[in-house]
N, C-alpha and C positions, 0 to 999 in steps of 0.2 A: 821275635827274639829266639823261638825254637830253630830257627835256623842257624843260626849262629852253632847252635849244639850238636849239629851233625858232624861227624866227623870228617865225612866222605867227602862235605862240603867245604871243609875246611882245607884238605890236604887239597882240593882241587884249586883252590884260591891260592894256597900255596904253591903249586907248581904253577900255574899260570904268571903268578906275580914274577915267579923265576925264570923263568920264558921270556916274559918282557924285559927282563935284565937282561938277561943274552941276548936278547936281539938288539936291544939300543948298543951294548958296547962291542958289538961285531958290525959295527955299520960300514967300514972302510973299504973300496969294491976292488973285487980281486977278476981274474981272469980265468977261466975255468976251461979246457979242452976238454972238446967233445965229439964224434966222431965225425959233425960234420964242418967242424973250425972252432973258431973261439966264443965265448958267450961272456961277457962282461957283466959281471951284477953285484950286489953286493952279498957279505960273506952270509950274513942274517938270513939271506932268501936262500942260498944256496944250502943253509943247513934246514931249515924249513923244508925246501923241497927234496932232501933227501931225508926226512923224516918220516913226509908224506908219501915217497915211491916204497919207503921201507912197510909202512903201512899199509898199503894196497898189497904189496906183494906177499903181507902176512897174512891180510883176509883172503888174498885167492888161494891159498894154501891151506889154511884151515877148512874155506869151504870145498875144497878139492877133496881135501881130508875124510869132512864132517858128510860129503856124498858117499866116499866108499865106503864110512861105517856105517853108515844105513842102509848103501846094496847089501852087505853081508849081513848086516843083523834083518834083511827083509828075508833074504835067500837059506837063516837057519830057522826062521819062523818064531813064533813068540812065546816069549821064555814060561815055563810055568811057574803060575802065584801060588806061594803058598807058606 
C-alpha cells in the first residue's frame, strides 16, 4: 500500500488512464497525406505516432545539445572546488 502514496505514481496512472480515453474516443479512421500518397488509419494511431516522432526528435536534440555542452565544458577544463 506504500505505493499507492507515491505521487509520481499516481499522476502517472492518471495520465495513462487519460491516454486510454483519447485513444478509445478517437477511433474513427481518417486519411492522412503524406509525401508519398495517402495512408488510412485511425485518428488514435495517428496522434500516437506523432507523439512519438515528437519525442524522438526531442531526445536527438537534447542529446545533440547535451554533447556540445560537454565539448565546451571538456575544452574550458575543470572548474575549481572550493
Amino acid at each position: 500500500m506504500d505505493r499507492l502514496k507515491n505521487p509520481k505514481l499516481i499522476a502517472a496512472l492518471v495520465l495513462v488512464a487519460l491516454a486510454a480515453v483519447v485513444f478509445y474516443q478517437n477511433r474513427e479512421p481518417i486519411k492522412l497525406k503524406v509525401l508519398i500518397g495517402t495512408l488510412e488509419t485511425d485518428l488514435s494511431t495517428a496522434l500516437i505516432l506523432a507523439f512519438l516522432a515528437g519525442a524522438a526528435a526531442g531526445a536527438l536534440a537534447f542529446s545533440r545539445w547535451q554533447t556540445k555542452y560537454q565539448q565546451a565544458k571538456d575544452k574550458t577544463g575543470p572548474s575549481p572546488s572550493g
